[in-house]
C-alpha positions in Angstrom: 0.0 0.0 0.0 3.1 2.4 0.7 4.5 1.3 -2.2 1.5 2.5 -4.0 1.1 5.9 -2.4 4.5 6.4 -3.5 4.3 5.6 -7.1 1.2 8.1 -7.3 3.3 10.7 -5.3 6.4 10.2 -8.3 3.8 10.1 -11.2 2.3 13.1 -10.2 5.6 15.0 -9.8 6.6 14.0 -13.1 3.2 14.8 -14.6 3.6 18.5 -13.1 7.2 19.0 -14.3 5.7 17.8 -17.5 3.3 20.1 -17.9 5.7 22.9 -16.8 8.2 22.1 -18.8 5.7 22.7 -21.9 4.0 26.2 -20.6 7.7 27.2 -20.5 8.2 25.6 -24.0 5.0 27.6 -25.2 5.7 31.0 -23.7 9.3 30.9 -25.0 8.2 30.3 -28.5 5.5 33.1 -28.0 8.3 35.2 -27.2 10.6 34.1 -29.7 7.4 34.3 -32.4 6.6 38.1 -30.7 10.3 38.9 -31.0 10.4 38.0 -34.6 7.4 40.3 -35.2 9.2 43.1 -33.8 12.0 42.4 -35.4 11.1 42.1 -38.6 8.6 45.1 -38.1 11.5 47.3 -37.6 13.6 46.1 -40.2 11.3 46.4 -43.4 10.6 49.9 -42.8 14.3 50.7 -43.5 14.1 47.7 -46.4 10.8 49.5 -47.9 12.2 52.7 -47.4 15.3 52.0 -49.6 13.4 50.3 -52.4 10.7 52.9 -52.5 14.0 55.4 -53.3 15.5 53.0 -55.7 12.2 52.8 -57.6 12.1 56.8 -57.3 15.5 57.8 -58.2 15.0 55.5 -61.7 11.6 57.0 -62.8 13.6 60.3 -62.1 16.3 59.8 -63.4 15.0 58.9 -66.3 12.4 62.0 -66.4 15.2 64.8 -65.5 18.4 63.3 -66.2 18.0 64.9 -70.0 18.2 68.2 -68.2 19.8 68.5 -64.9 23.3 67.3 -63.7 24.4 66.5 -60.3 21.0 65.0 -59.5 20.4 62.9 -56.2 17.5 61.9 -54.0 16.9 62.1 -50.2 13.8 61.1 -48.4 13.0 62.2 -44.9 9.8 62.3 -42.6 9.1 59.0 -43.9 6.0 56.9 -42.5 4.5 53.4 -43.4 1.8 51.2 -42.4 1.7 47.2 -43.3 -1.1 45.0 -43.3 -1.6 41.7 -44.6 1.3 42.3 -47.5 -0.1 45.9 -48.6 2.0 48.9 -47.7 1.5 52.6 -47.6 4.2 54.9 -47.1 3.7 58.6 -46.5 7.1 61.2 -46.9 8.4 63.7 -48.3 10.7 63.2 -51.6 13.6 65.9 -52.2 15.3 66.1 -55.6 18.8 68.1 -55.3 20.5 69.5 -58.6 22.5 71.7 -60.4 19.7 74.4 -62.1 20.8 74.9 -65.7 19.9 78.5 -65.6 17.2 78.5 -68.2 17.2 81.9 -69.5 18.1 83.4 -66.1 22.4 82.7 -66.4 22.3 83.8 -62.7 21.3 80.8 -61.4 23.4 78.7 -63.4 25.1 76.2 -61.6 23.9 77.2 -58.2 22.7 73.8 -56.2 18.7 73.8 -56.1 16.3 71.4 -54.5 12.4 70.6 -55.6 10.2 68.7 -52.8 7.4 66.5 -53.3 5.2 65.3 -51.2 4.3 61.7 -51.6 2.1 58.2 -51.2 3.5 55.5 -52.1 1.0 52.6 -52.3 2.1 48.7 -53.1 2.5 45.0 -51.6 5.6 44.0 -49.5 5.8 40.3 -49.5 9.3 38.3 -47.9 11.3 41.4 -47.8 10.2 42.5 -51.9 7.7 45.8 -52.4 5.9 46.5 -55.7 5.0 49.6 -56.7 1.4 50.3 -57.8 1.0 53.9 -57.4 3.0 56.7 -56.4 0.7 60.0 -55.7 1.7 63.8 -55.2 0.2 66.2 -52.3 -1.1 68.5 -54.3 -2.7 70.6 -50.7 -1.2 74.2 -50.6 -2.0 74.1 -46.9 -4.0 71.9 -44.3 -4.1 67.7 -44.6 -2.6 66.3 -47.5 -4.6 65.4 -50.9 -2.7 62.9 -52.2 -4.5 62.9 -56.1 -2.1 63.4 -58.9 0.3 60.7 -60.1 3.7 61.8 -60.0 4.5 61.0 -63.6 2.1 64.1 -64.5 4.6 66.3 -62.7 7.6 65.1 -65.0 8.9 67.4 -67.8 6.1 67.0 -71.4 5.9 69.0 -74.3 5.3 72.5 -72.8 9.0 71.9 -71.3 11.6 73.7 -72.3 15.5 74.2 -71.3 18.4 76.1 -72.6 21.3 74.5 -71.8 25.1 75.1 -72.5 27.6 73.0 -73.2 29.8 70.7 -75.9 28.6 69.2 -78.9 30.3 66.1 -79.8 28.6 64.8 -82.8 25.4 66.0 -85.2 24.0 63.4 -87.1 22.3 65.1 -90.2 20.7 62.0 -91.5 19.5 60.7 -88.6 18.7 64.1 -87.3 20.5 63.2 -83.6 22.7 65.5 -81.7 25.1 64.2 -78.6 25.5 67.5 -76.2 27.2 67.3 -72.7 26.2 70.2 -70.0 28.2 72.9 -68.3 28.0 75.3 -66.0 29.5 79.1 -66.3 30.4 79.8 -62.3 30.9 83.4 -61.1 32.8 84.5 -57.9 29.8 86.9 -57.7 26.9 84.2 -58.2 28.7 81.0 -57.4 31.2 81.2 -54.4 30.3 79.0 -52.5 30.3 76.2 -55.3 33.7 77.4 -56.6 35.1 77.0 -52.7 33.9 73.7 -52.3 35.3 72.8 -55.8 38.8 74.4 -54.3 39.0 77.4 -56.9 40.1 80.9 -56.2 37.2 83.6 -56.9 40.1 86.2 -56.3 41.2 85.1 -60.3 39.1 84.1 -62.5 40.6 83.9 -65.9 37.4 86.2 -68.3 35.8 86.1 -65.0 34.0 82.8 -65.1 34.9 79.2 -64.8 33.7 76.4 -66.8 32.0 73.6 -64.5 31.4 70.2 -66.2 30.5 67.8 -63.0 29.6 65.1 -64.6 30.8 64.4 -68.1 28.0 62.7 -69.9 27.1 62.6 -73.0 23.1 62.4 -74.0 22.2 62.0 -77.3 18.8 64.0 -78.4 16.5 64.2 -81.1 16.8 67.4 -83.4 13.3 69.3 -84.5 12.5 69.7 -88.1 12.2 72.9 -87.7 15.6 73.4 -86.0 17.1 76.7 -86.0 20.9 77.4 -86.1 23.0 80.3 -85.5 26.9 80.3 -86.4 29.4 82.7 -85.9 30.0 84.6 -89.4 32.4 88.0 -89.9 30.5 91.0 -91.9 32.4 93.4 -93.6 33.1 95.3 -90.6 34.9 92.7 -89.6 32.5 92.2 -86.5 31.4 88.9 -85.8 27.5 88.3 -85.7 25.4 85.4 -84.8 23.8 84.5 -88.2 21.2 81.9 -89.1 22.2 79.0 -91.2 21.9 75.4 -92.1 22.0 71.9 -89.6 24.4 70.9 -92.1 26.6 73.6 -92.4 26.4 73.6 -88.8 27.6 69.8 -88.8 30.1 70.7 -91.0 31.5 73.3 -89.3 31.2 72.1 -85.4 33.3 73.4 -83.2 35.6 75.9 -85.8 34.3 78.9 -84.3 34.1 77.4 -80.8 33.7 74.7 -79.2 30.4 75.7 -76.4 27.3 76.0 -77.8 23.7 76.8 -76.5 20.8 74.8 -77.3 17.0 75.0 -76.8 15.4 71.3 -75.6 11.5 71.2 -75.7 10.1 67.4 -74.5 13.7 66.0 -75.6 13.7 67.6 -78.3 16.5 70.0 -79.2 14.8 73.3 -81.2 17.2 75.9 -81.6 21.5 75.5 -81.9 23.6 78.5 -81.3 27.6 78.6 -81.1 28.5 80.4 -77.2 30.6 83.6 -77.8 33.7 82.8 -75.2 35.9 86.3 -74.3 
């Protein structure tokens, strides 16, 4: 009978460890399970965050490239939500860039920034987002009204550039032209760009230095009804700007000089004018 009582007593002490042992086992795999969560919570918003500028910087790239040089990206004030795979990511999108001047040569070269305001909207599945919609704030003031693709906010045909810079080639037959930028810097306009480039504003050979930060070459489409303007000496022996032909202007590329200034509406270049150089 003794014997009994003490087999009970042992079975029910190893029934008790038993069951301990597996609320431990349980609660630590909650933990781990909750742990994960967290984890992984606070590593995809840096993941998302990184592709949703990756995806950005191409599509803008791509729509500005053609007319700005020094172009990068930064995205701050960044917020996201995820639930059951679908993401939405609220922040605001800065593009940096080296303004081409347009007609205003003052701000050539000078380092200029555009914001946008942005929703991204997509599905985030094992660590990959994709994209379906990316919409701009278009709210002067108050709560955001996130209702304008940002693709309607890239350059079309009622955009137009002048840009300076070297010709390379002009393709008559196939009516193509291949034109890298450049900046003309002042000490007056542009000191603190020359500093950080380490040149002297106290000398300035003409007074102006020639900035070519990144030397790429883009090829673009010329008009049909392209206009050209070379160099030509008049009797006075003065030298005036003087309409002509694309192929004379192929023919004669950089005799005269070698910077030109060109007119690009929608990628396509308009007008071509040789750049008087003191």
């Amino acid at each position: 009978m003794k014997l009994r009582k003490n087999l009970l007593t042992a079975l029910f002490i190893v029934l008790c460890l038993m069951l301990v042992s597996c609320h431990k086992t349980v609660v630590d795999e909650e933990k781990n399970n909750q742990s994960e969560t967290i984890s992984e919570t606070e590593g995809s918003e840096e993941i998302l965050k990184h592709q949703i500028q990756s995806y950005l910087s191409e599509i803008f790239d791509e729509a500005y490239q053609p007319y700005y040089e020094g172009i990068y990206y930064e995205i701050s004030d960044y917020k996201q939500e995820i639930e059951e795979n679908e993401f939405s990511s609220e922040f605001l999108f800065t593009m940096w860039h080296l303004d081409s001047g347009g007609d205003i040569s003052s701000e050539q070269g000078k380092k200029t920034r555009a914001n946008f305001r942005l929703m991204v909207k997509g599905t985030y599945i094992g660590g990959q987002s994709a994209i379906d919609s990316v919409m701009m704030d278009v709210s002067p003031v108050g709560e955001p009204n996130y209702s304008v693709p940002i693709e309607e906010c890239f350059p079309d045909e009622n955009a137009v550039l002048s840009l300076v810079g070297y010709i390379s080639r002009i393709d008559t037959a196939d009516r193509k032209l291949v034109f890298d930028k450049l900046f003309f810097l002042t000490s007056f306009e542009n000191e603190e760009l020359l500093n950080q480039l380490g040149v002297s504003t106290e000398y300035l050979p003409n007074g102006y230095y020639l900035y070519n930060p990144e030397e790429r070459f883009f090829e673009y489409e010329i008009s049909e009804e392209v206009v050209c303007r070379r160099f030509e000496m008049h009797e006075d022996r003065s030298w005036l700007l003087t309409q002509t032909t694309l192929s004379t202007m192929a023919e004669a590329l950089n005799t005269n000089t070698p910077l030109y200034d060109i007119t690009v509406k929608n990628g396509v270049v308009t007008t071509i004018s040789e750049r008087y150089i003191p």
